[in-house]
ZASE-808699 format. One line per 4 residues: number of its first residue (from 1); their letters; for each residue z, x, y of C-alpha. Coordinates in nm, 2 decimals, m for minus. Example, Ala and Ser with C-alpha at 12.3 -4.5 7.8 and 13.67 -1.06 7.14 Angstrom:
# residues 2
1	AS	0.78/1.23/m0.45 | 0.71/1.37/m0.11 $
This chain:
# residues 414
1	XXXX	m0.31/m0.73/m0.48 | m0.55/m1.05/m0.45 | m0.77/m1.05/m0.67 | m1.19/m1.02/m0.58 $
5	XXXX	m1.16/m1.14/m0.18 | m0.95/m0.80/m0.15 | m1.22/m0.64/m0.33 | m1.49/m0.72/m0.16 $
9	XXXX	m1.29/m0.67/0.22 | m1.21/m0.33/0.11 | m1.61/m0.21/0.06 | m1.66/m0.35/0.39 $
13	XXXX	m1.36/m0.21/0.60 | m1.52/0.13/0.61 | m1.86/0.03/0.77 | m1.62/m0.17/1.02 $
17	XXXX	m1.45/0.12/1.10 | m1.72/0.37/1.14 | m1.86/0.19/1.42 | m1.53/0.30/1.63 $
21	XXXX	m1.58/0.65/1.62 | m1.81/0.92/1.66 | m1.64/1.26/1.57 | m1.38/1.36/1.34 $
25	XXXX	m1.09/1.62/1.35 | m1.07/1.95/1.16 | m0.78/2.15/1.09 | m0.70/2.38/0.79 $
29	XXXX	m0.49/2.39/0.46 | m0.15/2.64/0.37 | m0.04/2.83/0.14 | 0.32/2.93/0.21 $
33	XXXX	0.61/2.70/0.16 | 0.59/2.65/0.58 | 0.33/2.33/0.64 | 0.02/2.44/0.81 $
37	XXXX	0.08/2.20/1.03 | 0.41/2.30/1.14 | 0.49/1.92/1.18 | 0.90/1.81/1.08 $
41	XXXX	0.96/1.45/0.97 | 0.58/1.44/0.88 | 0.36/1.15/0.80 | 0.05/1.14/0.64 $
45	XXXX	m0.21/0.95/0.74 | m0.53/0.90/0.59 | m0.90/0.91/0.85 | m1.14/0.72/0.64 $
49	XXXX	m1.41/0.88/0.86 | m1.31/1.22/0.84 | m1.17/1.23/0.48 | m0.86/1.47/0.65 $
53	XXXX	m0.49/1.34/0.65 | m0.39/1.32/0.99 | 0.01/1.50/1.05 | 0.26/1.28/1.28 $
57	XXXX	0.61/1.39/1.33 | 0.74/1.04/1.31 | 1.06/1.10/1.53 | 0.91/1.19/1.84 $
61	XXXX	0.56/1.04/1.80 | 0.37/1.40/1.81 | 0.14/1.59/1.64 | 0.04/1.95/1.64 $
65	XXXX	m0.29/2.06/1.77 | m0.51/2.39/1.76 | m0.48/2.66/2.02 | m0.76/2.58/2.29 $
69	XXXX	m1.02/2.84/2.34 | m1.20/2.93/2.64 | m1.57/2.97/2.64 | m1.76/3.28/2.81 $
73	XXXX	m1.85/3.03/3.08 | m1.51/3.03/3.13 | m1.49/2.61/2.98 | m1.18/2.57/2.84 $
77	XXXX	m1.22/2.34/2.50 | m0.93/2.16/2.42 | m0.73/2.22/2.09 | m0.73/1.91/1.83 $
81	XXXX	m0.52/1.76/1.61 | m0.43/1.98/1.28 | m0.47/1.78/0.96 | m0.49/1.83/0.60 $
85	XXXX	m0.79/1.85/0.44 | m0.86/1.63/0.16 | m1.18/1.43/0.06 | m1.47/1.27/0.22 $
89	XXXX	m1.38/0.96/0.25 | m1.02/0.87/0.19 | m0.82/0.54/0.17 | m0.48/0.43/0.03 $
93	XXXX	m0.18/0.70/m0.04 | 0.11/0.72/m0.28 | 0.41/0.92/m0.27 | 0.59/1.08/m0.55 $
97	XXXX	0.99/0.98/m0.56 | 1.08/1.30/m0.48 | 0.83/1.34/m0.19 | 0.69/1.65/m0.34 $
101	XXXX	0.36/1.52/m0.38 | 0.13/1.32/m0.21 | m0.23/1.10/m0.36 | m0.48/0.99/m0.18 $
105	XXXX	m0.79/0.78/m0.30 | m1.12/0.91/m0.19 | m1.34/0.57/m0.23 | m1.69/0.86/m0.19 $
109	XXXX	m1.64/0.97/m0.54 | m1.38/0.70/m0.71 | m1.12/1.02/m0.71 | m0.76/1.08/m0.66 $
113	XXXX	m0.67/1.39/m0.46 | m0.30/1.55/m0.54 | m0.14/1.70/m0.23 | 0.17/1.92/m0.21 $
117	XXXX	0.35/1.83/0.07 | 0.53/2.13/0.12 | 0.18/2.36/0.21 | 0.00/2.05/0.29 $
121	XXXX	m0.21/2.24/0.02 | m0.48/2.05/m0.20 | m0.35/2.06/m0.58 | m0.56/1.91/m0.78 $
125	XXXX	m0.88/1.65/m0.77 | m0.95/1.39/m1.07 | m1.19/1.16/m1.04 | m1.16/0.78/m1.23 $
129	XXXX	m1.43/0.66/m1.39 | m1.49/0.41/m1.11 | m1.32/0.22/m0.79 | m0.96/0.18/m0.78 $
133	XXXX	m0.73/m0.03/m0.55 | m0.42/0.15/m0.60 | m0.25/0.44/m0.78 | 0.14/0.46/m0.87 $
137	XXXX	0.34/0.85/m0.93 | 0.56/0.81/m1.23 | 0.95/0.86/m1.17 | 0.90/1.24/m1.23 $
141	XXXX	0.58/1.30/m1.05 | 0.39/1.43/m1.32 | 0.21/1.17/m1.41 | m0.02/0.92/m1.20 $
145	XXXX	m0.14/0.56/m1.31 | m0.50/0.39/m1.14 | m0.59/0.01/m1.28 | m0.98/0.00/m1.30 $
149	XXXX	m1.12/m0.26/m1.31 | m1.49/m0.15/m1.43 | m1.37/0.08/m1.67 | m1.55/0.13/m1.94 $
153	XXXX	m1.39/0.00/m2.28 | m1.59/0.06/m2.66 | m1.63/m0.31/m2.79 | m1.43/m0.50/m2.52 $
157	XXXX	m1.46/m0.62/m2.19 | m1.40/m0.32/m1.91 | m1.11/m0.28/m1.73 | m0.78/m0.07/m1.81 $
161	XXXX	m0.53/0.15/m1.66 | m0.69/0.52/m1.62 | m0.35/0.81/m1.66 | m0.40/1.14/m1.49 $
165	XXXX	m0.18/1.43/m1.57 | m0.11/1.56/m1.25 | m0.01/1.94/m1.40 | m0.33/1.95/m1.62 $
169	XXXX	m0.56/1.73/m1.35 | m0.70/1.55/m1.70 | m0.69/1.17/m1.76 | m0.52/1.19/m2.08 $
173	XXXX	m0.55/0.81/m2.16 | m0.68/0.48/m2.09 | m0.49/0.17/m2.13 | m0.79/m0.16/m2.20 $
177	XXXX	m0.63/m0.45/m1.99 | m0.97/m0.64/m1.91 | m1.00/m0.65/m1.51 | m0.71/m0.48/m1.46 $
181	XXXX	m0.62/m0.45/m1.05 | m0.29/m0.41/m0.98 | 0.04/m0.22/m1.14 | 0.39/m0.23/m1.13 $
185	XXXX	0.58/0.03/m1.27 | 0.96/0.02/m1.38 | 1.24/0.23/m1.21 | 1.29/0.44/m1.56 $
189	XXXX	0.91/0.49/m1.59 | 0.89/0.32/m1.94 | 0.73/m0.04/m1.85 | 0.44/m0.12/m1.66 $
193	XXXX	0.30/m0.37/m1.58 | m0.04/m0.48/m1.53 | m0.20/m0.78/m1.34 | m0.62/m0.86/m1.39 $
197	XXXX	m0.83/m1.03/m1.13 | m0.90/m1.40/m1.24 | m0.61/m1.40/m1.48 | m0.27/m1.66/m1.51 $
201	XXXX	m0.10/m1.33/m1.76 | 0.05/m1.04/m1.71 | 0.02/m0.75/m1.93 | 0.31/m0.54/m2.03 $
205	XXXX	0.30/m0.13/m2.11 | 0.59/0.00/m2.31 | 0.51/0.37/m2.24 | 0.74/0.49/m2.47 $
209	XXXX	0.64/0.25/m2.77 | 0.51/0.45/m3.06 | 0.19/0.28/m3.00 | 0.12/0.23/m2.62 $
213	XXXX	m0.08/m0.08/m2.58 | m0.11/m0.36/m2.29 | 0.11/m0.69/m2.43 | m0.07/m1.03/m2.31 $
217	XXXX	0.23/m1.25/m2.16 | 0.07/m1.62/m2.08 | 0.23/m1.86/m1.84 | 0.19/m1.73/m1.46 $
221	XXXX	m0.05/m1.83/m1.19 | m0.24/m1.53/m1.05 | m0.01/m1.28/m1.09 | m0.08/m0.98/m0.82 $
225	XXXX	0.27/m0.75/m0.81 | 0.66/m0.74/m0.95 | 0.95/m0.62/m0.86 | 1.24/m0.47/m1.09 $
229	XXXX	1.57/m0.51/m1.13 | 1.74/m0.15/m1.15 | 1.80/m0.12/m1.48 | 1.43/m0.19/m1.53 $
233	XXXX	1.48/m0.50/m1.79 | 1.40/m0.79/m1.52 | 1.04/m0.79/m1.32 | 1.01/m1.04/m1.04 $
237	XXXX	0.62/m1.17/m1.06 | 0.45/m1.26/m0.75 | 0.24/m1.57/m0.86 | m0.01/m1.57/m0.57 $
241	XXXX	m0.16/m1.95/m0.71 | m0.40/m2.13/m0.49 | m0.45/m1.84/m0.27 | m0.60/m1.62/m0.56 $
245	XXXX	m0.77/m1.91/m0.68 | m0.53/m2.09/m0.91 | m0.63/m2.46/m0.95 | m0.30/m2.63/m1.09 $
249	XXXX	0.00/m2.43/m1.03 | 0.17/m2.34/m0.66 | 0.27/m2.00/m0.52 | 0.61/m1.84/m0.69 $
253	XXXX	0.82/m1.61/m0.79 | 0.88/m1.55/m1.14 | 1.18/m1.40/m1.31 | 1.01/m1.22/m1.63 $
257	XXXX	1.30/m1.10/m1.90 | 1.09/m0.73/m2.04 | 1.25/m0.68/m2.38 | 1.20/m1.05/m2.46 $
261	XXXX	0.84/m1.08/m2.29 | 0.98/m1.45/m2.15 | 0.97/m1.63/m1.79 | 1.38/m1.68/m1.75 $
265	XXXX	1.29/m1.89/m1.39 | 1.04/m1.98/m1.17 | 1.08/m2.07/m0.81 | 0.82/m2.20/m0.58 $
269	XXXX	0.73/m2.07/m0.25 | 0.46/m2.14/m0.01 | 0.28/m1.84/m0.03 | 0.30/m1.50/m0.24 $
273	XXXX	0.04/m1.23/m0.17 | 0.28/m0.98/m0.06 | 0.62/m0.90/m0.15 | 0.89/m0.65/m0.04 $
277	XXXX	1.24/m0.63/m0.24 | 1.56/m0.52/m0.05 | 1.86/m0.56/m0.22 | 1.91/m0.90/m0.37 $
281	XXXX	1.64/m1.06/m0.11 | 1.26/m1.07/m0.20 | 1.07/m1.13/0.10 | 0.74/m1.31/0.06 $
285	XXXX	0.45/m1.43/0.22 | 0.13/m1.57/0.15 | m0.12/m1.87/0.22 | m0.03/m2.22/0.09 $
289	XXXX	m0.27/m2.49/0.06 | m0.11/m2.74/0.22 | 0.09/m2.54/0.50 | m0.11/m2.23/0.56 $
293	XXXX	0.02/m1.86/0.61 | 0.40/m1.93/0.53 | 0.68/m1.65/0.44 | 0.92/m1.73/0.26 $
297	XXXX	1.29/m1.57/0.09 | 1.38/m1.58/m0.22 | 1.76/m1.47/m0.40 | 1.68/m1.30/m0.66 $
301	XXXX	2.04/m1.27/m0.78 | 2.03/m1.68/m0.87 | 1.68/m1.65/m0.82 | 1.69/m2.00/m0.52 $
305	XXXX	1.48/m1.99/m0.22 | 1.68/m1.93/0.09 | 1.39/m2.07/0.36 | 1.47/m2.44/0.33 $
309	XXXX	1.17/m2.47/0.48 | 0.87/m2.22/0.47 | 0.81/m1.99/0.80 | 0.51/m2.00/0.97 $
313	XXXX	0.28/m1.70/1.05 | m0.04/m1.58/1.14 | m0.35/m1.63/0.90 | m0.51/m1.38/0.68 $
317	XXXX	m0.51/m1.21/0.31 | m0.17/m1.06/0.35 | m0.11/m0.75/0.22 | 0.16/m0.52/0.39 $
321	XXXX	0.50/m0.53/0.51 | 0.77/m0.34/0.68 | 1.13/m0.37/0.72 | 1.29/m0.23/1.05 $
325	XXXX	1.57/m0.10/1.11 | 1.71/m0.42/1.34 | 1.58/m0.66/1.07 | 1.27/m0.74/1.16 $
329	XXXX	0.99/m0.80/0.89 | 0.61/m0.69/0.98 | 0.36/m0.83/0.76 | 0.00/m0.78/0.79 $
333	XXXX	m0.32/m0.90/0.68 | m0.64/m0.72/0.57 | m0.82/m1.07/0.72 | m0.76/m1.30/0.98 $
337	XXXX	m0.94/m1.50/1.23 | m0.86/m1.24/1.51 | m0.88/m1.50/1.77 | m0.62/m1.60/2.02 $
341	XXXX	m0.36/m1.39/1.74 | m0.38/m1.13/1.55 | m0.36/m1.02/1.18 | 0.02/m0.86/1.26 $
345	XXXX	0.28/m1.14/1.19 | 0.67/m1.09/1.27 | 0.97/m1.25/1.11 | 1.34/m1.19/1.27 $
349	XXXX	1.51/m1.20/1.00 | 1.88/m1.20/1.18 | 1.79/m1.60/1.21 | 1.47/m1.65/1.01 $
353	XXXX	1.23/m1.72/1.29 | 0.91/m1.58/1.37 | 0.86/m1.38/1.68 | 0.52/m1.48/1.91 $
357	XXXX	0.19/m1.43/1.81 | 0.10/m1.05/1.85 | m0.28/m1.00/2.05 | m0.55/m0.96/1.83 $
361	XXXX	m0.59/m0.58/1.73 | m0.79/m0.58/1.40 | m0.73/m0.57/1.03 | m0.41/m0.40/0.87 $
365	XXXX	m0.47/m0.19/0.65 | m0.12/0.05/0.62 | 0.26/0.03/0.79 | 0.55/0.28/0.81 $
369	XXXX	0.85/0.16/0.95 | 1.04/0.44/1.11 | 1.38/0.54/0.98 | 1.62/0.60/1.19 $
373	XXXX	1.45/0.42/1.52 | 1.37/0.05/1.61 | 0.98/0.18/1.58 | 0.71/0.11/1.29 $
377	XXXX	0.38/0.24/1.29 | 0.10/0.04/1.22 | m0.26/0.08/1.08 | m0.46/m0.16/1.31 $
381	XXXX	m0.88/m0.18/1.32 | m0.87/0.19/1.21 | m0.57/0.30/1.49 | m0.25/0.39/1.49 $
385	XXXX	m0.06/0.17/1.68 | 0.34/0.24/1.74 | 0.55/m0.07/1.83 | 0.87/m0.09/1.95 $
389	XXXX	0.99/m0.35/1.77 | 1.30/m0.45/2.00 | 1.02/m0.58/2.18 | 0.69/m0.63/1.93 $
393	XXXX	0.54/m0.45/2.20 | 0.33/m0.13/2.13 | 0.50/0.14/2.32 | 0.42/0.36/2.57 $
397	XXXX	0.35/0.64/2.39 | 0.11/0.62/2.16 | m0.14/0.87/1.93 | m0.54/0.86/1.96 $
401	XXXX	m0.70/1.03/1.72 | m1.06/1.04/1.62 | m1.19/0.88/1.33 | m1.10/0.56/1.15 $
405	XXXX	m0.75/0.56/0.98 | m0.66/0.38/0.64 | m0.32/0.42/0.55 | 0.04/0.63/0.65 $
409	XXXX	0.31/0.74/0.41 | 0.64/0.92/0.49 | 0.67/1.30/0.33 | 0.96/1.40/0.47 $
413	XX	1.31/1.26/0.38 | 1.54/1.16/0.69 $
């Protein structure tokens, strides 16, 4: 959600990745209402290198493999992981509200591939009409939002918001929003909300207007995400500023009233790539100009910042985060040095602090934290690396699979 650096990381990460493998898992698809993979508390995460979605069971750290066969030499070959088939080369992953269906961008072809999570059976394929950095499920799960930014537009500049029916697999409309990059999308479904590379607006979709077009609303600073209140009138804007290339106006978070299209408050923070909303606290972090990679907390309830001062953390473009279930915040980066530390940063949020410097393990690229368990799961230089986070240690038991992985959603409720 930053604009062209993240752009330009993302065609790279693959060619990265691909020199850490050499083979790639196969596995097969169902067709009853039991998952061919016969995994429980499932997640999904996406091999770039194979195009499959690798199966965890994310309360026990396992995974179900293939019988092993024996060979007339009497060689016994191993069985391997079973994993849903889906593209060739597949990246990010959404999940519908309900967890009835998961997406999954294949960055080959520029499409979106529809699982249902209940077979692990591929329902549908619909391809943009070019690359995508996200995708959003509506509230109901029929209907599937992808900003493009190089989308072709008749007699404006290209860009817009691309809007697959999932049922029909058609793109039944496109939304012009020139550059378009990033969405948010309302708890009822009825407002989104885009955000363009290069751009100090956001750009508002009534969906249910008579006539659904994007709304230009001036007055932010590199605007890359929001977050809504529940009742879906209040979006809090993430003003990513000098970070995303803003020359005048510092990192924020913007309180944006929807019905009257007006910025209600504005408070400054040191950073605001990234975002995550829990309750009343928006968590935020980011890369000031003057303090570096900072995270900061803002109230949204009387929208004040709550760090006096700004945390420090590790360096990179951060784009991830996870809350644990003992309160501690994982943010990672998509860059970073990679030095001395890594592009994983931890903030303890029972007193504020950051934790240590994790070791240097590569890009982040996707992050589960674990319900139920003080574990999280973490995409790191195209592994999956399980840390205990009592300890911010990776524990002992850990999954290697072949290939280079992307991203990992939850499909299964706890």
């Amino acid at each position: 959600m930053y604009g062209v650096k993240r752009l330009k990381w993302l065609a790279v990460l693959p060619a990265v990745f691909g020199l850490l493998v050499i083979t790639s898992c196969g596995g097969g698809n169902g067709s009853s209402n039991t998952p061919a993979s016969k995994v429980q508390h499932r997640s999904l995460i996406s091999n770039t290198f194979s195009g499959n979605l690798q199966v965890v069971d994310i309360q026990n750290d396992t995974t179900q493999y293939t019988p092993s066969t024996t060979t007339s030499t009497g060689q016994v070959v191993p069985g391997v992981p079973v994993t849903v088939p889906a593209g060739t080369s597949v990246t990010f992953e959404a999940v519908s509200s309900d967890m009835s269906k998961t997406l999954v961008y294949d960055q080959s072809d520029n499409a979106l591939i529809f699982i249902t999570n209940s077979t692990e059976a591929l329902l549908a394929t619909v391809v943009l009409a070019a690359p995508a950095q996200m995708a959003l499920f509506s509230p109901d799960g029929n209907t599937a939002y992808a900003p493009v930014r190089n989308v072709s537009i008749t007699g404006q500049r290209a860009g817009g918001v691309q809007v697959v029916n999932v049922t029909s697999t058609i793109i039944t409309a496109t939304y012009p929003v020139p550059s378009a990059t990033y969405i948010a999308l309302s708890p009822s479904g009825r407002y989104l909300l885009v955000f363009a590379d290069n751009s100090d607006s956001v750009f508002l979709i009534d969906l249910q207007a008579t006539t659904v077009a994007a709304v230009e609303i001036p007055g932010f600073a590199r605007p890359v995400n929001a977050f809504f209140s529940s009742d879906s009138n209040t979006a809090y804007v993430l003003n990513c500023g000098w970070e995303c290339g803003s020359t005048t106006t510092a990192a924020s978070v913007a309180q944006l009233d929807i019905p009257s299209q007006t910025i209600t408050a504005n408070v400054v923070v040191g950073g605001a790539s990234v975002g995550l909303l829990k309750g009343t606290n928006l968590y935020v972090a980011g890369t000031s100009q003057t303090a570096g990679p900072v995270f900061d907390i803002v109230n949204v309830a009387n929208m004040t910042r709550t760090t006096a001062n700004s945390i420090a953390i590790t360096d990179g473009l951060h784009t991830t985060m996870g809350l644990t279930t003992n309160n501690k915040l994982y943010i990672g980066a998509i860059t970073c040095s990679n030095q001395t530390a890594g592009c994983l940063s931890v903030v303890d949020l029972t007193n504020n602090t950051a934790d240590p410097p994790l070791p240097p393990r590569g890009v982040v690229t996707g992050m589960l934290a674990i319900p139920n368990r003080d574990v999280i799961y973490v995409i790191q230089g195209g592994y999956l690396q399980i840390y205990d986070t009592d300890t911010d240690t990776i524990q002992k038991t850990q999954i290697i699979f072949q290939g280079a992985l992307y991203g990992v959603v939850q499909v299964d409720p706890e």
